[in-house]
C-alpha positions in Angstrom: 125.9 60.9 82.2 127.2 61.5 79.1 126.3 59.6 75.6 128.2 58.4 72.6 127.8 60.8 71.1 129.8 63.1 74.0 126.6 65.0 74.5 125.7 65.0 78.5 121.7 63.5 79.1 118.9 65.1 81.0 119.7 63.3 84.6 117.0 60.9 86.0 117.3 61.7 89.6 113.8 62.8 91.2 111.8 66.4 90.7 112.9 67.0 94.4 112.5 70.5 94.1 109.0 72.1 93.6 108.6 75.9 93.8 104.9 77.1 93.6 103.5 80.5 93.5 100.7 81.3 96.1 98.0 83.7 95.2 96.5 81.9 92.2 97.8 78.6 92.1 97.5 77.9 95.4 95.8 80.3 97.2 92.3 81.3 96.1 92.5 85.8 96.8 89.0 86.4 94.8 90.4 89.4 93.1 91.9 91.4 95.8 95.2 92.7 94.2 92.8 94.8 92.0 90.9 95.7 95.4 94.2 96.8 96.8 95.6 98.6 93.8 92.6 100.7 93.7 92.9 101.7 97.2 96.2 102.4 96.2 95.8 104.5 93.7 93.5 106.4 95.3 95.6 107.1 98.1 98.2 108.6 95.5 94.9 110.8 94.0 93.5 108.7 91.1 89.6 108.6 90.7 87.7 105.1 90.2 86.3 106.0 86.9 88.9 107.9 85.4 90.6 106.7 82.1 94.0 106.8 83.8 92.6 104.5 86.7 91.4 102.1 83.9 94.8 102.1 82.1 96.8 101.5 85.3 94.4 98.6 85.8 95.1 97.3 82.9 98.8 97.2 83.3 98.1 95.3 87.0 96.3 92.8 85.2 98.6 92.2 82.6 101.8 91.2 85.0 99.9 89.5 87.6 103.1 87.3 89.3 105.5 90.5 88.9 106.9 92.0 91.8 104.5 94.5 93.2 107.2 97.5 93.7 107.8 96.8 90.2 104.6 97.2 88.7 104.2 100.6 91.0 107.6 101.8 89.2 106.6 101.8 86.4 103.2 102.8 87.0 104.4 106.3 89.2 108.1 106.6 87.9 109.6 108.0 90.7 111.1 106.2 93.5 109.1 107.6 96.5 106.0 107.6 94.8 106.4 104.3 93.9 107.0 103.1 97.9 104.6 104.9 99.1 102.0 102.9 96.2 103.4 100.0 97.5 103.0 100.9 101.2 99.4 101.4 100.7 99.2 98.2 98.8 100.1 95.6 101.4 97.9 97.2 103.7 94.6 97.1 101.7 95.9 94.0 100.9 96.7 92.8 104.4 93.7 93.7 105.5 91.5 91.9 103.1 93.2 89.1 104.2 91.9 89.9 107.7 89.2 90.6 106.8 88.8 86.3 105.6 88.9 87.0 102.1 91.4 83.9 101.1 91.3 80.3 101.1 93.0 77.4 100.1 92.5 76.3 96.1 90.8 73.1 96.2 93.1 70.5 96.9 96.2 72.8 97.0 96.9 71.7 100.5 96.5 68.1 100.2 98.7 68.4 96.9 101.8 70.0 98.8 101.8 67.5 101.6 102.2 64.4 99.1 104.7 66.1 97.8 106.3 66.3 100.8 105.4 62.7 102.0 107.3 61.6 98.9 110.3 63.2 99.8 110.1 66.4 98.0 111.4 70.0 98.8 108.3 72.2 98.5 108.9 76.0 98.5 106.1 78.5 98.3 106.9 82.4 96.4 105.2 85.2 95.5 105.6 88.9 94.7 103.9 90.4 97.7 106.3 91.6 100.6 107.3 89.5 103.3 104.4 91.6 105.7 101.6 90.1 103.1 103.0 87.1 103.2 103.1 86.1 106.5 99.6 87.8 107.2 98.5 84.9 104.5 99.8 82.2 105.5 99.2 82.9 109.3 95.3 83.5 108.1 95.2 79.9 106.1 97.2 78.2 109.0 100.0 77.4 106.7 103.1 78.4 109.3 105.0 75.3 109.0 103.1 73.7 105.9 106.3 73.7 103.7 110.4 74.5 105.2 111.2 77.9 103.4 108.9 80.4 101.5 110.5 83.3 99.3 109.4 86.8 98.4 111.4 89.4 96.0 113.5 90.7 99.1 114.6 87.3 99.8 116.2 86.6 96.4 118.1 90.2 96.2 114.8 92.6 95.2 113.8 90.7 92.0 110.6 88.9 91.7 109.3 87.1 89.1 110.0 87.4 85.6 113.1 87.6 86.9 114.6 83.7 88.2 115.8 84.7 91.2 113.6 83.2 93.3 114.0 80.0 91.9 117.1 80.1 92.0 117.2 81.1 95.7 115.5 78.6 96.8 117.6 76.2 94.6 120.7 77.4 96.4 118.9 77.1 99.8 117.3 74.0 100.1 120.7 71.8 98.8 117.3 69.4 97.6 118.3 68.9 94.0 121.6 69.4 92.3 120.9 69.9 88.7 118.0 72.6 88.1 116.8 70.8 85.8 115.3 68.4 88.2 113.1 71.5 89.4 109.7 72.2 89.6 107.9 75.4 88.7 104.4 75.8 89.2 102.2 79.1 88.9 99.3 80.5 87.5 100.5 83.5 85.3 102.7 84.2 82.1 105.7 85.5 84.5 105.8 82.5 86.4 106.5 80.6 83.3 109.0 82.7 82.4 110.6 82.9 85.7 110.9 79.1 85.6 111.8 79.0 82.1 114.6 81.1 83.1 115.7 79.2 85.8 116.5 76.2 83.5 113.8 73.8 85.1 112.8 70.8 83.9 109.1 70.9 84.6 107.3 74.4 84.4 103.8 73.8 85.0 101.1 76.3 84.4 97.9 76.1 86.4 94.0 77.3 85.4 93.1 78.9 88.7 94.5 82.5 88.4 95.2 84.9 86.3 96.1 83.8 82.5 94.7 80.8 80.5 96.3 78.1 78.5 97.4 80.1 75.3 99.2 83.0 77.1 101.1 80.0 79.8 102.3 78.1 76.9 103.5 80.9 74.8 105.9 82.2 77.8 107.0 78.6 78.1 105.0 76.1 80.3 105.7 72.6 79.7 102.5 71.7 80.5 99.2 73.3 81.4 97.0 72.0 84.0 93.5 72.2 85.2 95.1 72.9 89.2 97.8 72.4 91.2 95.9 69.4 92.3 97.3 67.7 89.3 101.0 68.7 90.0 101.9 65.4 92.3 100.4 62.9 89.5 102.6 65.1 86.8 105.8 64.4 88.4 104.9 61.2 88.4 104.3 60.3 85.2 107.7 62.8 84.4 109.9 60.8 86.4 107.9 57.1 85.1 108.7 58.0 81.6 112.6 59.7 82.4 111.3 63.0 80.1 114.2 65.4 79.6 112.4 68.8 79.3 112.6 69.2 75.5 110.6 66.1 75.1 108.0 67.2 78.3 107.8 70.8 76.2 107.0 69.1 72.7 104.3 66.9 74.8 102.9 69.4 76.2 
């Protein structure tokens, strides 16, 4: 629709498409990734309570929501060092997971199915390897919760900051046809920027993972919210009040 002005408005068609992130906004892991990094890194030779351990630490911490093979390139530089990190990952991982360490966030389930009861595409993503992710969502019974689920390999080997799988699952669901009628939701300052990036309309941060409200609005969530418990009741009052996303970012 264009104006008189010949500029072309925000469309008002639904948020149809809603991509979430898993481990942290809606999956509750209890701290495993540092578990498994640490078994990781020991694997490759690092002691506990060695400086070096502390600093690679650090760096997991600080790009929580980046794609794991990522985070192990730069942490080991070369290429098979950085695999086999990786390798040694997922397993710990996986087998924390086995081991029952995981739940559902508090309301997380409930929240995706009235999404989907109101006719939205939901879409689940994260930065773990396909292997992790299934071993997740077989342990929290979440098979056929939601029609497509993403990791970095699925979107061409980027994960998040990177859009791609935003896009991806923009390009595979048909759901919406203006991404600016998507939905990002995660708990970390690269899932804001991945949905920043991926030009949609809504990019919600959430309080149950990794980084708190200062560090999700500064990397460009439009909003900040307690859980993705809130998200359904968000979109609602989005779509009630026809917000383009410059106005939803200055309100938020």
């Amino acid at each position: 629709m264009t104006s008189p002005t010949g500029i072309t408005d925000i469309p008002r068609d639904p948020y149809n498409l809603v991509v979430l992130d898993m481990a942290g906004t809606t999956v509750a892991d209890g701290g495993l990734v540092e578990q498994a990094f640490s078994a990781a890194a020991q694997r490759l030779g690092a002691q506990p309570q060695s400086v070096e351990h502390a600093r690679q630490l650090a760096y997991v911490r600080a790009t929580m929501g980046e794609s794991k093979i990522s985070v192990f390139r730069h942490l080991f530089g070369d290429e098979d060092r950085a695999q086999y990190a990786n390798t040694a990952f997922e397993e710990a991982y996986g087998e924390l997971v086995d081991g029952g360490r995981i739940a559902p966030l508090p309301g997380a389930r409930e929240a995706v199915e009235r999404l989907a009861a109101e006719g939205r595409t939901v879409v689940l993503t994260t930065g773990f390897a396909r292997t992790t992710q299934h071993a997740i969502l077989t342990a929290l019974g979440w098979q056929d919760l939601v029609p497509l689920t993403l990791c970095p390999a699925d979107a061409g080997g980027r994960g998040r900051p990177f859009p791609d799988m935003v896009l991806a699952a923009f390009l595979r669901t048909g759901a919406v046809d203006d991404v600016r009628r998507i939905v990002v939701a995660g708990d970390t300052s690269y899932d804001m920027l991945s949905g920043v990036r991926s030009g949609a309309g809504i990019v919600a941060g959430v309080l149950t993972g990794a980084h708190d409200k200062d560090q999700l609005a500064r990397h460009g969530a439009t909003h900040v919210l307690g859980s993705v418990a809130e998200l359904p009741d968000l979109i609602a009052r989005a779509e009630a009040a026809g917000l383009p996303a410059a106005a939803a970012r200055a309100e938020a």
